[in-house]
C-alpha positions in Angstrom: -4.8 43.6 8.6 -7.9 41.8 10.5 -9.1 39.0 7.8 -12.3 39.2 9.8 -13.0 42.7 8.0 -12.2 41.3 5.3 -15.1 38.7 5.3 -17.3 41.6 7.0 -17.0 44.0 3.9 -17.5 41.2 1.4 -20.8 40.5 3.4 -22.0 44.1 2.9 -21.0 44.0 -0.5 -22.9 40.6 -0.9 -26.1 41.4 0.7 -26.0 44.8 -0.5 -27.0 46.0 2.4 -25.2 46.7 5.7 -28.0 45.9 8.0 -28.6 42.9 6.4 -24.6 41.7 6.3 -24.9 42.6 10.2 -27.7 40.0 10.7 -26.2 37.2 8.3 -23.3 37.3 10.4 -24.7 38.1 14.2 -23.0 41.4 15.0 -24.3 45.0 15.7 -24.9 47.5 12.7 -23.1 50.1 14.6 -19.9 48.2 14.6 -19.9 46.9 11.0 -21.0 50.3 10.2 -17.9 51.7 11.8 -15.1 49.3 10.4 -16.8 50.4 6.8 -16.3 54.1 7.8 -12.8 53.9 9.0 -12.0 51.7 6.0 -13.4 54.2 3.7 -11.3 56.9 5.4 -8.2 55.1 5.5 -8.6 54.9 1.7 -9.3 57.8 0.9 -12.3 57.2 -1.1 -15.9 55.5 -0.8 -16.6 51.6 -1.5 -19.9 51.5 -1.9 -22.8 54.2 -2.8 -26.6 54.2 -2.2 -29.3 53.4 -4.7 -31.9 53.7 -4.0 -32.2 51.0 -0.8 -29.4 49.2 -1.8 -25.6 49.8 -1.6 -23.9 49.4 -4.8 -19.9 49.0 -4.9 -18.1 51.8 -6.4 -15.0 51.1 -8.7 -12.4 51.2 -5.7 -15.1 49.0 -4.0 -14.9 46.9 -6.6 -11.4 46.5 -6.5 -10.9 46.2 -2.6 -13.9 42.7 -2.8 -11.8 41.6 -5.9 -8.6 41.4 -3.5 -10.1 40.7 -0.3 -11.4 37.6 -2.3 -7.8 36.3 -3.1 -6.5 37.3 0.2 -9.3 35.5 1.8 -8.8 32.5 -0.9 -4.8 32.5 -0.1 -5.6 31.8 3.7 -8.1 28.9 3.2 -5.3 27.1 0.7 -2.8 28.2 3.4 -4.8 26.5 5.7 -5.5 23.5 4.3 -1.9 22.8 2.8 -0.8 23.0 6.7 -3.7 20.3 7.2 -2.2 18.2 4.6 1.1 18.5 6.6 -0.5 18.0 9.7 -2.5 14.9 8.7 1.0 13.3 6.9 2.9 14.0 9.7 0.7 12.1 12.1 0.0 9.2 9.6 0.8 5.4 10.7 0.9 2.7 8.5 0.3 -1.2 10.1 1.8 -3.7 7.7 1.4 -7.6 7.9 3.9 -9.8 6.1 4.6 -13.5 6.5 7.7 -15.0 8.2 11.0 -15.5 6.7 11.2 -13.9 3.1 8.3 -11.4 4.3 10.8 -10.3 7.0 13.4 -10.0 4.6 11.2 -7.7 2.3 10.7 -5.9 5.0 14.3 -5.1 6.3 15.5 -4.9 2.7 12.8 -1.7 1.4 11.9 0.1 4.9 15.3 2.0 4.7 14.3 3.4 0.9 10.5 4.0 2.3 11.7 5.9 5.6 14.0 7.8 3.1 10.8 8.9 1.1 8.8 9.3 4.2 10.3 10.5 6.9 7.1 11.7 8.9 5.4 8.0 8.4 5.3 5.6 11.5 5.6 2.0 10.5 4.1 -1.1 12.5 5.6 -4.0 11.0 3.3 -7.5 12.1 4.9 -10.8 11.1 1.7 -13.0 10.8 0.9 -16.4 8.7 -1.4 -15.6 5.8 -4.8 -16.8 6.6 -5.0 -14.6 9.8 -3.0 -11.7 7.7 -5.8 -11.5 5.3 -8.7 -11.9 8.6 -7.2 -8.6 10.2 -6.7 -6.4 6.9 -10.5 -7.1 6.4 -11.4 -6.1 10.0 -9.1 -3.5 10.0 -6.3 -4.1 12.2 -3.8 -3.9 9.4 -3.5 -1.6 6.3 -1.3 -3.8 4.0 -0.3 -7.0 4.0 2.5 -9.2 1.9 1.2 -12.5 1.2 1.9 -15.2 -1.5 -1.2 -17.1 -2.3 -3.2 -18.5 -4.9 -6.8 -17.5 -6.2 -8.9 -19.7 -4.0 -7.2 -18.7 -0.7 -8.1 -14.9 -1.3 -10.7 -13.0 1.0 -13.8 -11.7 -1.0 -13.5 -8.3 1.6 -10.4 -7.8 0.4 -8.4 -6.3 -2.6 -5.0 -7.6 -4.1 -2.3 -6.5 -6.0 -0.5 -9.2 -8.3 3.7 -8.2 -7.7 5.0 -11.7 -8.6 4.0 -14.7 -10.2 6.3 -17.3 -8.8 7.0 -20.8 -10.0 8.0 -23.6 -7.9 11.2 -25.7 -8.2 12.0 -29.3 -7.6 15.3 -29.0 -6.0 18.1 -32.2 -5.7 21.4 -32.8 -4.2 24.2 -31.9 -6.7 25.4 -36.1 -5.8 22.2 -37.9 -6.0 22.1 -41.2 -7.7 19.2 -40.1 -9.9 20.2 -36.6 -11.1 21.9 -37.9 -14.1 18.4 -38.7 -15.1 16.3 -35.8 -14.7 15.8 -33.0 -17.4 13.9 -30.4 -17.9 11.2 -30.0 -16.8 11.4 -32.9 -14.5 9.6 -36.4 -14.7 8.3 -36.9 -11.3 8.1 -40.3 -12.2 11.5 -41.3 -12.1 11.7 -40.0 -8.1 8.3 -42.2 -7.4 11.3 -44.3 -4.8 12.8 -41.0 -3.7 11.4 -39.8 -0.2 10.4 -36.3 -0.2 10.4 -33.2 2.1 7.5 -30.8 1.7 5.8 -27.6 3.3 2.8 -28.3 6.2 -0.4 -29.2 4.3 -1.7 -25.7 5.7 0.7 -23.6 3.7 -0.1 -22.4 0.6 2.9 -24.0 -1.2 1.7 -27.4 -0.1 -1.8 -26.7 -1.8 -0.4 -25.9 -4.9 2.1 -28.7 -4.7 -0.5 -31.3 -3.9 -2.4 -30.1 -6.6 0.0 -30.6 -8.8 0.8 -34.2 -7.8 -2.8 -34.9 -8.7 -2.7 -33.4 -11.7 0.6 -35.3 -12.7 -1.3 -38.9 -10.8 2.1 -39.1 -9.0 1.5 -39.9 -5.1 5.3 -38.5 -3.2 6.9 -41.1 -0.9 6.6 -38.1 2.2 9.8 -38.5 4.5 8.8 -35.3 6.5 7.0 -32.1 6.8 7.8 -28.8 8.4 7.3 -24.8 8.5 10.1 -24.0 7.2 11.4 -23.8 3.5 15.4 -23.5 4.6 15.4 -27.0 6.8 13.7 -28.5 3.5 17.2 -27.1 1.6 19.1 -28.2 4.4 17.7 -31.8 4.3 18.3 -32.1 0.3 21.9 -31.3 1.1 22.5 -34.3 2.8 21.2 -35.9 0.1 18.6 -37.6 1.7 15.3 -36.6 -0.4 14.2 -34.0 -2.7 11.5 -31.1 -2.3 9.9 -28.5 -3.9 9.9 -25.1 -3.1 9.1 -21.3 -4.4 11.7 -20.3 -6.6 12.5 -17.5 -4.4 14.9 -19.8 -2.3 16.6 -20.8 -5.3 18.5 -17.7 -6.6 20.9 -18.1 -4.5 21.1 -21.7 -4.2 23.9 -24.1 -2.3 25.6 -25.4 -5.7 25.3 -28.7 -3.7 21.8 -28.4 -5.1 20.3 -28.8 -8.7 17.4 -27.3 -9.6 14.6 -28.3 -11.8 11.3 -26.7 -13.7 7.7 -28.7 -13.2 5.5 -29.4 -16.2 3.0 -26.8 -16.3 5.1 -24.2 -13.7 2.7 -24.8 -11.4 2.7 -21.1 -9.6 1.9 -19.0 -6.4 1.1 -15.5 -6.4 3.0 -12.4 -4.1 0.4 -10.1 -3.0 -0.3 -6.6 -1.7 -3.3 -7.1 0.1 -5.5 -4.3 1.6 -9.5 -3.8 2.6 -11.8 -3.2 -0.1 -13.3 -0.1 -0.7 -10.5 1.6 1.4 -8.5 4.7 -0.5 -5.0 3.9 -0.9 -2.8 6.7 0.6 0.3 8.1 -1.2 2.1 6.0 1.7 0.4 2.4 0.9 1.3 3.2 -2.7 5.0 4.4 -2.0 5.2 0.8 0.3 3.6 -1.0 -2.6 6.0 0.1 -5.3 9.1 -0.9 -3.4 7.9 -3.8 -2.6 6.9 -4.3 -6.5 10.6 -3.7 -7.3 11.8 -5.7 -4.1 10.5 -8.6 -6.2 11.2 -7.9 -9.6 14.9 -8.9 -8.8 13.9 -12.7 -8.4 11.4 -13.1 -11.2 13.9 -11.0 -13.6 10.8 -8.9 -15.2 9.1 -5.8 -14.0 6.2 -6.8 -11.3 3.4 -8.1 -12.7 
């Protein structure tokens, strides 16, 4: 069966005319004339009849448009159903996510999301927040993973809320003091008590800073750095105290204790994306794992 006669018929029965279906779409009358004719004869029995200048359908007529209309119909959803295959197949997704626990988000849900789609090619960035949030808004990234708190947010971009997460004072197990503290902790009690904090860049320093103004207590600062695990490693020795997302405390060195602030001062974990940009069933399959990624440490159901 050529769907092109198909579409040819229809037009006669359309324009009522086969003269005119010839002109609407730019072949000869002779030709469309003769598919019509050896259509008819291969049937058996007339589509259309003449009245007067017009051709009107007869009731087999009527039947072969009604069918040539689903047939037709059935190729165009055949058709685009391939291009929905096509275009997943070929899809690429570019996500941003911070060092350390971003990585380890990453490595712990990418299995389940290749699992769930296969045809998708990932492009994992590691990249600090600030310029994570600069290239989702320019377009260099589609998602990004970012904990952050609502001053640092781009206005360009869009953010999904997956975790509200505290921050801890942690403490070696040993320290003189710890017999002292409670909960949550008196900061005033460690005023003598050097402490090791995140770079003043990072956004767990801005919050704890804050805080610290807020509770008019100034830290005795032994040292800064980049990275939260040489702040645990440093408390160990039981040297000084810190304060850190509660992320790095589930699993905690029970060297350490662990203490709440007054007023759980907070960060929040992020899917970040351009505004105005459609989520695709991929971004949303990548969100929702991550979602549930973080779940385990807050103990809820992301926010």
């Amino acid at each position: 069966m050529d769907l092109q006669h198909l579409e040819n018929i229809l037009a006669i029965a359309e324009e009522a005319s086969v003269s005119k279906a010839a002109e609407k779409l730019f072949i000869s009358q002779p030709a469309i004339t003769h598919q019509l004719l050896k259509l008819e004869q291969e049937l058996g029995t007339p589509l259309f009849i003449r009245s007067g200048r017009k051709l009107e359908r007869t009731e087999a007529g009527s039947v072969y448009m009604d069918h040539a209309r689903r047939i037709l119909a059935l190729k165009q959803e055949a058709y685009e159903r391939i291009a929905e295959v096509r275009t997943r197949q070929q899809h690429t997704l570019s996500i941003g996510f911070t060092p350390a626990r971003g990585t380890e988000m990453f490595s712990q849900i990418y299995p389940q999301f290749h699992m769930r789609c296969p045809d998708t090619r990932v492009i994992p960035r590691e990249v600090m927040t600030l310029e994570m949030q600069r290239m989702i808004a320019e377009g260099y990234l589609d998602l990004g993973f970012v904990s952050i708190t609502q001053e640092q947010r781009d206005h360009r971009n869009s953010y999904i809320t997956l975790w509200e997460e505290e921050l801890s004072l942690v403490i070696a197990q040993d320290h003189p003091l710890r017999h002292r503290l409670s909960q949550p902790v008196d900061l005033h009690l460690l005023r003598e008590t050097p402490f090791v904090l995140l770079q003043r860049n990072s956004t767990v320093r801005i919050v704890t800073d804050e805080f610290f103004r807020r509770m008019d207590f100034a830290p005795n600062i032994l040292f800064e750095t980049h990275h939260t695990p040489t702040i645990l490693t440093l408390i160990q020795q039981g040297i000084c105290c810190g304060i850190i997302p509660k992320y790095y405390t589930q699993h905690a060195d029970p060297r350490l204790a662990v203490y709440s602030l007054a007023g759980r001062p907070s960060i929040s974990t992020c899917a970040c994306y351009r505004k105005n940009r459609p989520l695709s069933a991929q971004d949303r399959c990548f969100i929702e794992l991550s979602g549930e990624f973080w779940s385990r440490f807050s103990g809820s159901h992301p926010a």
